[in-house]
N, C-alpha and C positions, 0 to 999 in steps of 0.2 A: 504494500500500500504506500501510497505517497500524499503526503502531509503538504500542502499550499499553505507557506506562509504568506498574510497580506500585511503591508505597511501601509503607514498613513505617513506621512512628513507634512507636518504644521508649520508655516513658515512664522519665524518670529515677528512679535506686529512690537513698534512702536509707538509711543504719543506724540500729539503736539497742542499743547496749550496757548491759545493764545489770547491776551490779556489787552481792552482796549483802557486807556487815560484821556479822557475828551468826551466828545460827543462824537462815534463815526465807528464804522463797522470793518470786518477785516473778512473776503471773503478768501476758500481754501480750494487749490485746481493742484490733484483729484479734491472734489470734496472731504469731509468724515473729521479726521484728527484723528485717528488708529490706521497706521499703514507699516505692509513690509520693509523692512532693515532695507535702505539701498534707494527707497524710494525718493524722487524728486518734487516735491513739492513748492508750488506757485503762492505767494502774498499780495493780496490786493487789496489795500486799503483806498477808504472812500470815507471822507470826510460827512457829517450832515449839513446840513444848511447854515453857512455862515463857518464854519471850522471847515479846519484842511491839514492834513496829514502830513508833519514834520520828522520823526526819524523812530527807526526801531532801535529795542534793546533786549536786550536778555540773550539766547544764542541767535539773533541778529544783529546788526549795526548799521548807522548809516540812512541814508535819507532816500534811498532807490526806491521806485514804486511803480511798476510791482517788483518784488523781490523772489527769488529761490532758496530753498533749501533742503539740503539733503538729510533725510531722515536716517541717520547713523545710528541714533539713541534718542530716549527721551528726551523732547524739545520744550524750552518754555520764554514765548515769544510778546512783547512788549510793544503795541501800536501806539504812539504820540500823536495826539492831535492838539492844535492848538483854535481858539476863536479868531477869526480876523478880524475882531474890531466892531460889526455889527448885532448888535442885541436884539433876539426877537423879543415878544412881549411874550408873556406866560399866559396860553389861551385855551381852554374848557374846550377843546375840538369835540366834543360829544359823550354821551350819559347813558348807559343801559341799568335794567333793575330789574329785579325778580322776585316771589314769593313763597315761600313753602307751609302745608298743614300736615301735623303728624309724620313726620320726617327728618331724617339726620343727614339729608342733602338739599343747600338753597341754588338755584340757579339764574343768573338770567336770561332773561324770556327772550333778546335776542343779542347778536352777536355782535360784539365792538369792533373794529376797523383794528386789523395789528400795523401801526405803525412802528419803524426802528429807531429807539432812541426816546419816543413817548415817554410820557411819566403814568405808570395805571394804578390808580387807588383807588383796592376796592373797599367797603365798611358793611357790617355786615350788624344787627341784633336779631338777640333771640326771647322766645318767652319757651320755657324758664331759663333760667342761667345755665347754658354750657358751651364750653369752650370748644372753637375748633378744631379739628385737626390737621386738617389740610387743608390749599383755595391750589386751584387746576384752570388755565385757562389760555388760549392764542399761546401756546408751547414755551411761555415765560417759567424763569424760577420765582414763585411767592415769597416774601418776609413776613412777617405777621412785626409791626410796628409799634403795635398796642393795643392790649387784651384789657378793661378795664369795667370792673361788674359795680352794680347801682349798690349804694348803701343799704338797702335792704335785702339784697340778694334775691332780687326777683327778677333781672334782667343784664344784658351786658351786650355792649359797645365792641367789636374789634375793627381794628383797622392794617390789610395789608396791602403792599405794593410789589410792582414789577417794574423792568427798567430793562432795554434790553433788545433782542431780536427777535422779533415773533415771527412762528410759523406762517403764521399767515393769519385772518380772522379767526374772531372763535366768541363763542360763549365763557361766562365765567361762574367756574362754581366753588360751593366748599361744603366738607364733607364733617358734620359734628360727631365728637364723641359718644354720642349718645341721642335720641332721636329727641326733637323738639314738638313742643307743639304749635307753633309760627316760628315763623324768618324770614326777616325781607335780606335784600341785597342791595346795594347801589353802586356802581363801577363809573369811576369817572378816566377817563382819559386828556392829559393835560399834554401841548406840544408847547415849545420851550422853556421845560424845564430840564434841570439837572438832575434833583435831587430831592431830599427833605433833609431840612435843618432843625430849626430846635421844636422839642415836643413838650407838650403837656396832658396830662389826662386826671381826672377826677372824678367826685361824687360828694353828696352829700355831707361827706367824713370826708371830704378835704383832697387836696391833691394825692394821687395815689390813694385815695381813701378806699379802706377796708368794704368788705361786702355783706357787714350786717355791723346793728348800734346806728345805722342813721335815719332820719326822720325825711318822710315826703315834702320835697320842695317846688317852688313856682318859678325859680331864679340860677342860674349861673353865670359865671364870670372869673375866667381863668386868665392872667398874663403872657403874652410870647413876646418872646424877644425875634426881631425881626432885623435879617444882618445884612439885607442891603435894598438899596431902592430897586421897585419892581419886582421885589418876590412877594409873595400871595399866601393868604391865612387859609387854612380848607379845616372845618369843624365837622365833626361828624356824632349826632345825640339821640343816644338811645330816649326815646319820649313814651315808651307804654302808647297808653289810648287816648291824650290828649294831646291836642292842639299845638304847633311850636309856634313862637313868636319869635323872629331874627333878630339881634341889634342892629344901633346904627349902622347904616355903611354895609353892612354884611346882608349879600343875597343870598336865599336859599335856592338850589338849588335842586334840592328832591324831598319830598315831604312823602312817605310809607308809611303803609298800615296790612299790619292781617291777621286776622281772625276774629273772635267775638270777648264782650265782658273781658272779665281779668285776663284772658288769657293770649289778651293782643302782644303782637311785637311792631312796635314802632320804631323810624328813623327817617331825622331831618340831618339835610347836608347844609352847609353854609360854606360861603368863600368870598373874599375879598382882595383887591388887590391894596399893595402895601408902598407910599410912595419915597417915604425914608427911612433910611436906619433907624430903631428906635424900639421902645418895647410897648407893645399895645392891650388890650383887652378883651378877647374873645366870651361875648357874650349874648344871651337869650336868654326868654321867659315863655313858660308854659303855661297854656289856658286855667289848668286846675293843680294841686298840689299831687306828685308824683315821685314816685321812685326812681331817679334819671342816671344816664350815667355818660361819661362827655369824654372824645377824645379830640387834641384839636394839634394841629401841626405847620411849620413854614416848608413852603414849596418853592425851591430854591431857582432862580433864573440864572439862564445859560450865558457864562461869562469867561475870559480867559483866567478868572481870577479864582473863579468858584469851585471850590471840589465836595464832592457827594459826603456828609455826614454820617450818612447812614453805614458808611464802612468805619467807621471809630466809636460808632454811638452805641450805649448799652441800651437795650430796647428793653423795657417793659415786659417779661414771657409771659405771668399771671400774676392777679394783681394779689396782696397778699388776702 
């Protein structure tokens, strides 16, 4: 008898990481970022609107565009971009929302535009109090920016973003711990921004306040420090079943509701723009006295000057 031996030969696959500083995308010919040892690989950077692609670094160098590289070993590659000088404005390019009954998944109803380089922040309450576990949407990675439950622990505020290269359009959803019973959503997409900068979030028991020990309110009013002219205040409050009223200056934006009696989940958005450095006051008032719970943040404009916070910032996971 004769015995057939079969081989397989798997060829060794390398990475390539590649890491952009700016606002501007780096495309890869072949596609992917895992290729075989030997392989050649193309760099084409593309600046967005207003920024233009200055030099690479890391196992690249130099200011060629497009560039090559030979995939020898794991790669990890650095796109510089800089602004030229023109600032766009920070503008609300469009709003999707959506609602869920008895269900541990909120979606919206329809699908947002994937722009590259966007700011997408979505905000999310629930009735009763739980926490997220994931938000999935236009093939972005989610942060959860801040998770922040009402003083009586009957309801809760999150807020996450993406920033980045979208597949393409899509829905956006998030998947809770445990199943609720209402959840709205609201997904804003912002074009010239950066980033976010400083955050606040609160509740009845005060900034960062706890989620029981506080008493139903009609009022809030939290401070942001605001760091440079043209960046924009975006508020997001969990309201239950009554009514928001906005402060001065501050449009709302989306006002939700869903389901019946106690067991609604409510959520108003507000936003404004900011015209100087300074530290301001994020504020509204609600119809009747309520269990509320507030997240509010600066949305950073596109500058050669500005860099994204949110990679040094300790976010908020749960609130305590």
């Amino acid at each position: 008898d004769t015995n057939d031996a079969v081989f397989s030969i798997v060829a060794q696959q390398v990475s390539l990481t590649v890491t952009v500083q700016g606002s501007g995308t780096v495309s890869l010919d072949p596609p992917g970022g895992s290729y075989g040892v030997g392989t050649v690989v193309e760099l084409n950077a593309a600046g967005l609107p207003n920024w233009q692609f200055v030099s690479w670094s890391g196992d690249l160098s130099g200011s060629t565009n497009p560039e090559t590289i030979t995939m020898d070993a794991n790669k990890n590659v650095t796109a510089l971009f800089e602004s030229d000088g023109v600032v766009e404005p920070i503008v609300l390019a469009e709003m999707q929302s959506g609602v869920s009954t008895a269900s541990d998944i909120v979606e919206t109803e329809a699908e947002l535009v994937g722009v590259s380089g966007d700011l997408y922040l979505a905000s999310f309450s629930s009735r009763p109090l739980v926490y997220i576990d994931s938000v999935e949407g236009l093939g972005l990675t989610w942060t959860l920016v801040s998770a922040q439950c009402s003083g009586r622990g009957q309801t809760v505020v999150e807020v996450w973003y993406a920033q980045g290269e979208p597949s393409g359009n899509g829905k956006v959803s998030a998947t809770y711990k445990a199943q609720v019973d209402n959840a709205v959503v609201s997904v804003s997409r912002y074009s010239g921004a950066i980033g976010i900068g400083d955050l606040v979030s609160g509740n009845t028991n005060g900034f960062d306040g706890s989620c029981s020990g506080g008493t139903d309110g009609t009022t809030y009013s939290f401070p942001l420090s605001i760091s440079g002219s043209g960046n924009m205040v975006y508020g997001a409050v969990s309201t239950r079943h009554y009514d928001h009223i906005p402060g001065i200056e501050y449009t709302e934006q989306a006002e939700l509701y869903q389901g019946d009696g106690g067991s609604v989940a409510g959520l108003s958005i507000v936003d404004r723009e900011v015209l100087t450095s300074s530290t301001i006051d994020i504020d509204g008032s609600l119809s009747r006295p309520v269990d509320w719970a507030f997240v509010g943040l600066e949305i950073m404009k596109q500058t050669s000057l500005s860099k994204n916070k949110l990679e040094r910032q300790e976010f908020i996971d749960l609130p305590k």
